[in-house]
C-alpha positions in Angstrom: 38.1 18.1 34.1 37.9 16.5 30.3 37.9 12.9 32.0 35.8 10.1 30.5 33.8 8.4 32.2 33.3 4.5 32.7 29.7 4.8 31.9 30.4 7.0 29.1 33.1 4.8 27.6 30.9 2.0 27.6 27.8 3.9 26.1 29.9 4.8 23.2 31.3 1.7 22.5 27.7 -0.4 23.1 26.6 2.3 20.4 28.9 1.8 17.5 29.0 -2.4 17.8 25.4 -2.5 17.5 25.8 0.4 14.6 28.1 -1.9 13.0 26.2 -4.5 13.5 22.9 -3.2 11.8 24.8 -1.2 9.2 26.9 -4.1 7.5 23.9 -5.8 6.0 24.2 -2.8 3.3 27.2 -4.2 2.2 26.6 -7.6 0.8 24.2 -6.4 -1.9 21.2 -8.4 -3.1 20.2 -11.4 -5.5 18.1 -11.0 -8.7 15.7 -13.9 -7.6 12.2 -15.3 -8.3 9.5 -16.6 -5.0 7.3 -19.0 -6.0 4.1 -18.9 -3.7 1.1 -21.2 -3.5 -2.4 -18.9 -4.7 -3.8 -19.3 -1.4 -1.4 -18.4 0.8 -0.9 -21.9 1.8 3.0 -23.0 2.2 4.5 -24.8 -0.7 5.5 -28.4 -0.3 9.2 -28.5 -0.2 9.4 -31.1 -3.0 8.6 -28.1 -4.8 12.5 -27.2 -4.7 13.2 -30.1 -7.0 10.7 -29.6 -9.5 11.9 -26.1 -10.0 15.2 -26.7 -10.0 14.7 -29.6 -12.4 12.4 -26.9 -14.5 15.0 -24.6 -14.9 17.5 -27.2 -15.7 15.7 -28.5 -18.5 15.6 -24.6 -19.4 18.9 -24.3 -19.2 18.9 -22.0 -17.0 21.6 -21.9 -14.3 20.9 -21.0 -10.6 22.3 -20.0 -8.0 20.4 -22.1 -5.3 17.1 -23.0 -5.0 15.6 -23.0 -1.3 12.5 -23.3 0.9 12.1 -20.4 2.8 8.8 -19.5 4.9 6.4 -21.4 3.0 8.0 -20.5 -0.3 10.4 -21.2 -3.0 13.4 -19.1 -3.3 15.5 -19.5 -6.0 18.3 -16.8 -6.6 20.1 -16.4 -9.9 22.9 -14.5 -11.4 21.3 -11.5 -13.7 18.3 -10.1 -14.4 18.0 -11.6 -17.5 18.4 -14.8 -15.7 15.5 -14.2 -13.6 13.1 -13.4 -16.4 13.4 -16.0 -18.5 13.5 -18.5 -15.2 10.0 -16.6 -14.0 8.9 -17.4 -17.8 9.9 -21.2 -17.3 8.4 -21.8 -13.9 4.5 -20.0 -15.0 5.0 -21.9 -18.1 5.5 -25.2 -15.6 3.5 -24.5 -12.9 0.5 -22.9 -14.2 -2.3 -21.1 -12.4 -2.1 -22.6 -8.6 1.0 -21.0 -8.3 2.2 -17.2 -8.5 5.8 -16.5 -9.5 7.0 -12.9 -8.9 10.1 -11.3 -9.9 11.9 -10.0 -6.3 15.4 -9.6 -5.0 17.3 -11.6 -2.3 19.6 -10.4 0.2 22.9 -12.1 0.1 23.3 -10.7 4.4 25.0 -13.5 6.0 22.6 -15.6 8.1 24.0 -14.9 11.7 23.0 -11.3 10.8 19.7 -12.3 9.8 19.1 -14.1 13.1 19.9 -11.2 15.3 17.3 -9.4 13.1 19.8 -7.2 11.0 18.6 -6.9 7.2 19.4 -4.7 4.5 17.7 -0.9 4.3 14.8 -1.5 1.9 15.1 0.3 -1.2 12.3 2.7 -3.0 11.2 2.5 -6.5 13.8 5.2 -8.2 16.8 3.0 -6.6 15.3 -0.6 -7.2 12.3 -0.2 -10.3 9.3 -1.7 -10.0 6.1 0.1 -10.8 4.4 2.8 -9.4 0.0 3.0 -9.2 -2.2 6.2 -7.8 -5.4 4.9 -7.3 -8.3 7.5 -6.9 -11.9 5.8 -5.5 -15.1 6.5 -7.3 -16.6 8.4 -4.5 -19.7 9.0 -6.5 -20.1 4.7 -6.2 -19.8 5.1 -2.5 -22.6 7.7 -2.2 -24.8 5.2 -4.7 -23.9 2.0 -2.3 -25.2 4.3 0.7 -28.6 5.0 -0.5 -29.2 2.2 -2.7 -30.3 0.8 0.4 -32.6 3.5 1.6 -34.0 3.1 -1.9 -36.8 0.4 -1.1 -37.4 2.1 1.9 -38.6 5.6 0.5 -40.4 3.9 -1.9 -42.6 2.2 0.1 -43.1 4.9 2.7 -44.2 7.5 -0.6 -46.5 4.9 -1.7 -48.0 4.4 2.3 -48.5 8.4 2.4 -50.3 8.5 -1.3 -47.6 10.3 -2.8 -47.7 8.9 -6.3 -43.8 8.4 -8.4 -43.6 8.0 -12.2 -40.1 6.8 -12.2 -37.0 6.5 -9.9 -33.2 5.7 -10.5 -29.7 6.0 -8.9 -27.4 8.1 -10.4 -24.6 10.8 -9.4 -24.3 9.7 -6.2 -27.8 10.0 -5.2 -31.5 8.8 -5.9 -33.9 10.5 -8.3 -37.5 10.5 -7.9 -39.6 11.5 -10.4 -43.3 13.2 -10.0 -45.9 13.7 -12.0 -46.6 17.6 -10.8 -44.7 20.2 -8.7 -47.6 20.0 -6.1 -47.3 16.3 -5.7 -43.5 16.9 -5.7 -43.3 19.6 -2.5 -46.2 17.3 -0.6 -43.5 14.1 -0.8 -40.3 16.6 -0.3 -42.3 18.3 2.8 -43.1 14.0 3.9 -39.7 12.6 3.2 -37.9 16.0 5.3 -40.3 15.2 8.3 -39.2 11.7 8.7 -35.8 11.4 11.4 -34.8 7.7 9.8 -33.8 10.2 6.9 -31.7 12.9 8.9 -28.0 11.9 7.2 -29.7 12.8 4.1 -30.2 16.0 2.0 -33.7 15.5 0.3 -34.2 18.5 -2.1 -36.2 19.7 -5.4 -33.9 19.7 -8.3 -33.0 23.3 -9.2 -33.7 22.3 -13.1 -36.7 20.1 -12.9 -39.5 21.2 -10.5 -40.9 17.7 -10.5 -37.9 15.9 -8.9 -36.4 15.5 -5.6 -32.5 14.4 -5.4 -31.5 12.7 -2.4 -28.1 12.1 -1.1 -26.0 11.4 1.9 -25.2 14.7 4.0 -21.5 15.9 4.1 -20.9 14.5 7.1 -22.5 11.2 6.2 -20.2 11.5 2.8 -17.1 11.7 4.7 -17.8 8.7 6.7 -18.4 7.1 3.8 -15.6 7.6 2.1 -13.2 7.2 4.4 -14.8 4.0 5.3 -14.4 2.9 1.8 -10.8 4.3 1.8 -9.8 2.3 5.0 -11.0 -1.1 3.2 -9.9 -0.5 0.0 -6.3 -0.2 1.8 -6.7 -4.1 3.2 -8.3 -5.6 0.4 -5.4 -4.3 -1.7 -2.9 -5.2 1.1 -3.7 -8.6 0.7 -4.4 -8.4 -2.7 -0.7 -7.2 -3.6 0.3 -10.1 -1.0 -1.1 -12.9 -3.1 1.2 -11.8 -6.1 4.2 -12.2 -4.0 5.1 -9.2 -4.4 8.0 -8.0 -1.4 8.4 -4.8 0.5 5.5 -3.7 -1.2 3.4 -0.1 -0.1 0.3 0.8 0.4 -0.6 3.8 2.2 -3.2 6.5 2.2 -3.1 10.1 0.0 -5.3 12.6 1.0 -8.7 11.7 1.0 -9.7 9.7 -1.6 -6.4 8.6 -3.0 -4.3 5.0 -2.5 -1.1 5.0 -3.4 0.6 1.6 -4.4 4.4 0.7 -5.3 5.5 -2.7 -5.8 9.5 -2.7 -5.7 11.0 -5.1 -8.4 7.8 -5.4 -10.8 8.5 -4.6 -14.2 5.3 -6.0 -15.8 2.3 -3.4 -15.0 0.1 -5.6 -16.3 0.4 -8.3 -14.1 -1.1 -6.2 -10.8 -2.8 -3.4 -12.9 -6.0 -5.5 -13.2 -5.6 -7.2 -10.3 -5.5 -3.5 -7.9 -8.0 -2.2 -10.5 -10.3 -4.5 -10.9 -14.0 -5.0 -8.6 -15.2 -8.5 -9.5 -17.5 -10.4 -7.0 -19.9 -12.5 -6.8 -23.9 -12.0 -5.1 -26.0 -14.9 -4.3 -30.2 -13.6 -4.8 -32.9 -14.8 -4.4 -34.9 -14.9 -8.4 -37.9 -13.1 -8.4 -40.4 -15.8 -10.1 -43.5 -14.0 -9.3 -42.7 -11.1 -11.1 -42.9 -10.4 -15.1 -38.9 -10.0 -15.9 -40.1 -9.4 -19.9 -42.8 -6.6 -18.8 -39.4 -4.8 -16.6 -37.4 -4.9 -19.9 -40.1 -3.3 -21.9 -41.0 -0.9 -19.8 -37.4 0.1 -18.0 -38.9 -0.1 -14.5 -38.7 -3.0 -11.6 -41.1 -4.0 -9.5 -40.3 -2.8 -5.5 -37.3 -4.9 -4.0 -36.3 -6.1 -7.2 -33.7 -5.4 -9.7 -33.6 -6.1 -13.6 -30.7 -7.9 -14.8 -30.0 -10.1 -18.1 -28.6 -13.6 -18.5 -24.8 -14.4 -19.5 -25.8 -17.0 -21.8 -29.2 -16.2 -23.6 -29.4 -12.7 -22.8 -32.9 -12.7 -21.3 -33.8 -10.3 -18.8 -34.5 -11.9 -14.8 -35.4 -9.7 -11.7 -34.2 -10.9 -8.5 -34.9 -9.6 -5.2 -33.2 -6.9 -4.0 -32.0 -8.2 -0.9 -28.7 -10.7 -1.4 -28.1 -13.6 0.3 -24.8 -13.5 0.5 -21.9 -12.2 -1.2 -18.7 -9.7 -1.3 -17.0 -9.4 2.5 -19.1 -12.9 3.1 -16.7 -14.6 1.0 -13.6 -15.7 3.3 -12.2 -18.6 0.9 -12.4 -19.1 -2.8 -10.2 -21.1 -4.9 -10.7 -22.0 -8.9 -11.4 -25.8 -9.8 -13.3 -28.1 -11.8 -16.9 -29.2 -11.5 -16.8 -33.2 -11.2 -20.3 -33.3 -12.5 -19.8 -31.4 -15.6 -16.4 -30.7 -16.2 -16.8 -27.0 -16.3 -14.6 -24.5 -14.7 -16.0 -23.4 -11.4 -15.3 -21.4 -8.4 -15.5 -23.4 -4.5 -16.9 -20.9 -2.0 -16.8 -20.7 1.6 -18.6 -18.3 3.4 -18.2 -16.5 7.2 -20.0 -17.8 9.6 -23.2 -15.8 9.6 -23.5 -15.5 5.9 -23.2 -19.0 5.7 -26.2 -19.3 8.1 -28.4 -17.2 6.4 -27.7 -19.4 3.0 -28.3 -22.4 5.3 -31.6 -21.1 6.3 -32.3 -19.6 2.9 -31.8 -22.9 0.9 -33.6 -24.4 3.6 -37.1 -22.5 2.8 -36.7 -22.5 -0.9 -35.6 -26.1 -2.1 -37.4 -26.2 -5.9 -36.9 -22.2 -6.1 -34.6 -20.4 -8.6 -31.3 -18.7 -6.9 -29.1 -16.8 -8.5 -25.5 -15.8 -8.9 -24.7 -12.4 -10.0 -21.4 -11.9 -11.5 -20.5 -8.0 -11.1 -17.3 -6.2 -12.2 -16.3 -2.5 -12.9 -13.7 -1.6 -14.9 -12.3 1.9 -16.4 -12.4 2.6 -19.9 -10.8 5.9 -21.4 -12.9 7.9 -23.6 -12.5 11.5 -25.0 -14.1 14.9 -25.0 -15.5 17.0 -27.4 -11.8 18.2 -27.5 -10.0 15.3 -27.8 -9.3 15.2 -24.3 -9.1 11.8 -22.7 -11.5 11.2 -20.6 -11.5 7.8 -18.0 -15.0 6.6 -17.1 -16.3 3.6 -15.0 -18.0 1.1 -16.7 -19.7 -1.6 -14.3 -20.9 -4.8 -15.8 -23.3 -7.0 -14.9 -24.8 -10.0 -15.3 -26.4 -13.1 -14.0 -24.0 -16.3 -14.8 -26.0 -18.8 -12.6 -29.8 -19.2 -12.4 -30.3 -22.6 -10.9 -32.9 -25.0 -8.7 -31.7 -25.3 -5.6 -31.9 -28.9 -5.3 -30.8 -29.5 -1.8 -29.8 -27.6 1.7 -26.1 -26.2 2.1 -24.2 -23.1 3.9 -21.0 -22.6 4.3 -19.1 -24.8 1.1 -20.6 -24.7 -2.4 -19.2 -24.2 -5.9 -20.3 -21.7 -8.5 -20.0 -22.0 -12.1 -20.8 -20.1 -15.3 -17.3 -18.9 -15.6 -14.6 -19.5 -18.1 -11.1 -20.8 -16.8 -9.5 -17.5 -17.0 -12.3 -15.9 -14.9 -12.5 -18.3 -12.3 -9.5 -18.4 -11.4 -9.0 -14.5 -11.5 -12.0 -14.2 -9.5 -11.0 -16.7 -7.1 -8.0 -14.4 -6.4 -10.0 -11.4 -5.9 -12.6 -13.1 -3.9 -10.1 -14.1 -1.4 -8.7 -10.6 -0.8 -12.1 -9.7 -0.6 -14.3 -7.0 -2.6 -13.2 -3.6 -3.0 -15.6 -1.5 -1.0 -15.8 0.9 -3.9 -14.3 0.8 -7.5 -10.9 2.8 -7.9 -9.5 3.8 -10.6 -5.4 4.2 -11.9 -5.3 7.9 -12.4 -1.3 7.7 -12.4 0.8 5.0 -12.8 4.5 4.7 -13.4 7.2 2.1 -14.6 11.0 2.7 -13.2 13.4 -0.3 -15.2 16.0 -1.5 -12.8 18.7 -0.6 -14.7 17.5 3.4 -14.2 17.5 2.3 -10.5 20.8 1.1 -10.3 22.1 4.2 -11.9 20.1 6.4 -9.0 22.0 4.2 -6.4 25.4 4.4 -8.7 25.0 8.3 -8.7 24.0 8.6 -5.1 26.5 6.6 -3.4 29.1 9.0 -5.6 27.8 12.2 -4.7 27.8 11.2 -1.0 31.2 9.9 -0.9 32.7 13.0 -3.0 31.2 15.6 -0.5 32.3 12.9 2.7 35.9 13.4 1.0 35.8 17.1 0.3 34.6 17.4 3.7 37.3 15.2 5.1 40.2 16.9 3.4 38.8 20.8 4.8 38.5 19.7 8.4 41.7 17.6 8.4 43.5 21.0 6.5 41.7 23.7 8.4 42.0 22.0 12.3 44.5 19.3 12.1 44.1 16.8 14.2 40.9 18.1 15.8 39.9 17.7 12.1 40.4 14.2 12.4 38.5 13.5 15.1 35.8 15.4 13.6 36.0 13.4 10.8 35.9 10.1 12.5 32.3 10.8 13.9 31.6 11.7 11.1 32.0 8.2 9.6 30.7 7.1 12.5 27.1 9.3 12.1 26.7 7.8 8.4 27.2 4.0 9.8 24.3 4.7 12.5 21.8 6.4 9.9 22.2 3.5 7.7 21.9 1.4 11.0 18.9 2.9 12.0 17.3 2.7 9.1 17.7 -0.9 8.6 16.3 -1.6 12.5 13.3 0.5 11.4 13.4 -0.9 7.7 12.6 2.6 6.3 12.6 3.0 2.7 15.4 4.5 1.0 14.7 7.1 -2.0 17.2 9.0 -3.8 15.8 12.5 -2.1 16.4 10.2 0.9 20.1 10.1 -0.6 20.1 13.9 -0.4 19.0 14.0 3.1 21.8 12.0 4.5 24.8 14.2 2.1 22.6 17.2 3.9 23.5 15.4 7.0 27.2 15.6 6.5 27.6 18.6 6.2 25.4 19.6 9.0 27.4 17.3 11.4 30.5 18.5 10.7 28.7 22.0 11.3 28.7 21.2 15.0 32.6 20.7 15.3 32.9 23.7 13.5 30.9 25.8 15.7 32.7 23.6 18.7 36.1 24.2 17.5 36.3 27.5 16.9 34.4 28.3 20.4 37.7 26.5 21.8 39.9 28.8 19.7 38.4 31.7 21.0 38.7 30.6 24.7 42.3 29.7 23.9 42.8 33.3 22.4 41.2 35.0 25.4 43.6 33.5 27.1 42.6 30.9 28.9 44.5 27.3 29.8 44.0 24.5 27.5 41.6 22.2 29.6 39.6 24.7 30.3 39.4 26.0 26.4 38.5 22.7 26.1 35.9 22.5 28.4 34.6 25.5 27.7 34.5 24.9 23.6 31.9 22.3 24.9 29.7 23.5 27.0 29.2 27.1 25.4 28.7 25.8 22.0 26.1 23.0 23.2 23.2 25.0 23.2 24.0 27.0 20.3 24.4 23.5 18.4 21.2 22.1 20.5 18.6 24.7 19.2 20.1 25.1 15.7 19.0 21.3 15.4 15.8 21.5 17.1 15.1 24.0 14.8 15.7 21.8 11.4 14.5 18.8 13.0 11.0 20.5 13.7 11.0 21.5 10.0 12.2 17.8 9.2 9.3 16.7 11.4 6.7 19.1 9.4 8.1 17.6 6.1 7.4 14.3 7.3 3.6 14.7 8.4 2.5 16.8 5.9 4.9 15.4 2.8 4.0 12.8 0.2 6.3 10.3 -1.2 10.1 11.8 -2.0 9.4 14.5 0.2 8.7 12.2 3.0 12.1 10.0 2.3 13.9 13.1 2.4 12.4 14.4 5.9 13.2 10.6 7.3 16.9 10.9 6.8 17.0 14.0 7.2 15.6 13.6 11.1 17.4 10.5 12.0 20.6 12.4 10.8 20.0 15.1 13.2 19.4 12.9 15.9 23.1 10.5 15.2 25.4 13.5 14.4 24.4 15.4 17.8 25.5 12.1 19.3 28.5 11.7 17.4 29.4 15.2 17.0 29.4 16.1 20.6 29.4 12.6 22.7 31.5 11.3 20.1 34.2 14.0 19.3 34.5 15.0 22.9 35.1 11.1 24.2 37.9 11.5 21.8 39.5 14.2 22.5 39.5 13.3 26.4 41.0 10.2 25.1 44.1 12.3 23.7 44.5 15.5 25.2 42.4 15.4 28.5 42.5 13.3 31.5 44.0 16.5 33.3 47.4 16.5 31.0 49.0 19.7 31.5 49.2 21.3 27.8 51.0 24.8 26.4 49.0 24.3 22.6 46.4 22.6 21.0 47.0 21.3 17.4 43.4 22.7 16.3 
């Protein structure tokens, strides 16, 4: 009876080496440091190290060691101030081809590192950085989807004799105008009967007799926009990985909502446009045939066309309807200059298919006009009758390119038309690729780092006040029962930070909360442990057996009490958002280490000292 076990022995000891292990990168603390990072991803020569280092010298600015790590320069220094003004000097030296971010450095030891032990990453109210909510234009997605049905419709009311006097996309949908409401029920009655048209809702428009509104069904909505949700969360991804930007996230809220923090940024205007912004490029075909000026006056395109105006004159052009190539086609873009003119320009390189169809497009039309549409959306804030602010989308295009195609080509090809600031910010958004709708920053937040240190200051002395008051209590109220109690306890706060260092879960000061919830909890099970083994000893019974019975009674009591709050901690979790989530995280893995440490733990311990069959009159408890 009480005896430990060989197994059991070498399970608990297995368990608090690797918790050590994992836990005591916390300790070392972290670097204010700067990454330098080539703009396409590619790694930086390592003569880079010297340049910077000679950069900063003529700066004066000392650091603390410069390095090449995965591709990229690291060089740590000994403030923050140190690190802004050496981020200043290195954009200043370096210019556009390279991206210089603000980030911090671990100082873990590197025999740590290799065995894959790194520091608990930090959220936004412990480190700063900034903090986006990004909502997508849903009614843009909707317009996307039927823009392409457009043509279609059209054509197939002009087949069936159903005469239009004007169409247009707007609020999600299409709008066809009629010239009578008996001419309007023949086409609604002709466009309902057709099943190439059954994910959309084609209806009169309760305020105008004379016009049908068509748009996608509900179903076909949802597909769209969570479509459009799904690839707005890679393009971003990579986007946000081009700035250099570490530990950033990314993640989905609720249906048509991104959220994005970026740990250590203090500048929101360095990723605001970046995130925000929906610049690409389209390469149509120009639409000689057809009477641009006569579109302007009149406000109407021919079918499979599309009125748009010149960059530099102004003048209206149609092109065709259908692009070439463009957005997702792009897989490669980088700014440079054009040899033949000098001009700033963008180098293009298509995917494979998209780079077929411009092979067999320039092919056909050598001595034809092609075009390259330059199209960006941006949010502008307005305000309301009263006085409200107001954001609204405001999409901007324009043709920047309208040139001979003069020979064949496909895959590589340069653009120009663009100033240098343009290119070279479009070149970065062209190789995260296009947004698949426009978002918009309906929330955004800045946390300075000095706020976050605070959080962590505050935090770490909240948790070790209540460790110590909870210390003192068990070591007063059971002696030395109280101390073994307290032992685990240590032991359960070393494993939560160990674990969540292996998983590299994000700390948040509500996830500070969770852990000091934790404490208390753990030493909860003793409680309920040791006075289950008073009460045996009370009723009489022999020591060991009060020991053993203390156990084994009080498991289940401590068993289901714990499922109980890790189910809630597992609701939190799923159905949470952002500080309710880190809470839930500790929270759960707390549960899980102090009903291993509490019971496993405390009762290895006292095996240690007062089992093993020993023959006792008392118990100091």
């Amino acid at each position: 009876m009480n005896r430990n076990t060989p197994a059991r022995l070498a399970l608990l000891i297995a368990i608090v080496v690797v918790g050590l292990i994992y836990a005591a990168p916390n300790l070392f603390g972290d670097d204010a440091a700067v990454q330098v990072s080539l703009t396409d991803g590619d790694p930086v020569a390592e003569s880079l190290a010297d340049r910077a280092q000679s950069t900063l010298a003529d700066a004066d600015i000392a650091a603390k060691s410069v390095e090449s790590k995965d591709g990229r320069i690291l060089v740590r220094l000994e403030d923050g101030n140190a690190q802004l003004s050496a981020a200043d000097a290195l954009r200043r030296e370096l210019g556009n081809d390279y991206v210089v971010a603000l980030t911090q450095a671990t100082r873990t030891p590197q025999t740590l590192l290799d065995v894959g032990a790194k520091p608990m990453s930090l959220g936004l109210d412990l480190r700063g950085g900034v903090h986006f909510l990004l909502e997508v234009d849903i009614n843009a997605v909707q317009e996307e989807a039927v823009r392409d049905s457009l043509d279609e419709i059209l054509l197939y009311l002009r087949g069936e004799r159903l005469r239009y006097t004007g169409y247009g996309i707007e609020s999600g949908g299409i709008r066809l105008d009629f010239r009578d409401a008996a001419t309007t029920s023949r086409a609604l009655a002709a466009l309902q009967g057709r099943e190439d048209y059954r994910d959309l809702v084609i209806e009169t428009n309760p305020r105008n007799a004379t016009q049908l509104t068509v748009v996608p069904t509900d179903e076909a909505a949802k597909e769209l926009i969570d479509f459009a949700v799904k690839k707005n969360l890679t393009t971003l991804r990579t986007r946000v990985n081009q700035l250099g930007v570490s530990e950033p996230i990314v993640q989905r809220q609720g249906l048509d909502r991104i959220l994005v923090q970026l740990p250590g940024v203090q500048d929101p205007a360095q990723v605001k446009g970046i995130l925000e912004t929906t610049a690409t490029l389209e390469y149509r075909a120009v639409a000689e045939e057809q009477d641009a000026e006569r579109a302007d006056r009149t406000g109407v395109a021919p079918i499979g066309t599309e009125l748009y105006y010149r960059r530099d004159s102004g003048a209206p052009i149609l092109l065709k309807r259908k692009r070439i190539a463009g957005g997702n086609d792009i897989v490669n873009a980088r700014a440079t200059i054009d040899t033949e003119t000098g001009s700033p320009a963008v180098a293009v390189t298509l995917s494979g298919k998209a780079s077929r169809d411009m092979f067999e497009f320039t092919e056909k039309n050598v001595g034809k006009l092609m075009a390259v549409l330059y199209q960006e959306t941006v949010y502008v804030t307005e305000y309301d009758g009263e006085g409200k602010p107001v954001r609204k989308a405001v999409k901007k295009q324009d043709v920047i390119n309208a040139a001979t195609i003069r020979g064949i080509f496909g895959k590589n090809f340069q653009t120009t038309g663009l100033t240098s600031k343009e290119a070279q910010k479009l070149a970065t958004l062209l190789r995260a690729g296009a947004l698949a709708a426009p978002v918009a920053i309906i929330e955004e937040r800045t946390i300075g780092p000095s706020l976050g240190q605070d959080n962590i200051d505050k935090g770490r002395l909240a948790t070790i006040i209540g460790f110590l008051l909870v210390v003192v209590f068990m070591v007063i109220y059971y002696r030395v029962f109280g101390i073994f109690a307290n032992l685990a306890l240590f032991m359960n706060v070393v494993l939560i930070m160990a674990v969540l260092s292996m998983l590299q879960a994000t700390l948040t000061l509500p996830g500070i909360a969770g852990i000091l919830l934790t404490v208390g909890m753990a030493v909860d099970a003793n409680v309920l442990i040791f006075q289950r083994i008073r009460e045996e000893l009370a009723a009489g019974a022999k020591v060991q057996e009060a020991i053993s019975g203390g156990y084994d009674k009080a498991f289940w009591t401590i068993a289901d009490a714990n499922l109980t709050t890790l189910i809630a901690a597992v609701v939190l979790f799923m159905f949470g958002t952002g500080p309710v989530k880190g809470f839930a995280v500790t929270l759960s893995i707390g549960i899980v280490t102090s009903m291993f440490t509490a019971i496993i733990g405390t009762r290895i311990l006292v095996n240690a000292f007062y089992g093993k069959g020993r023959r006792l009159a008392s118990l100091p408890i």
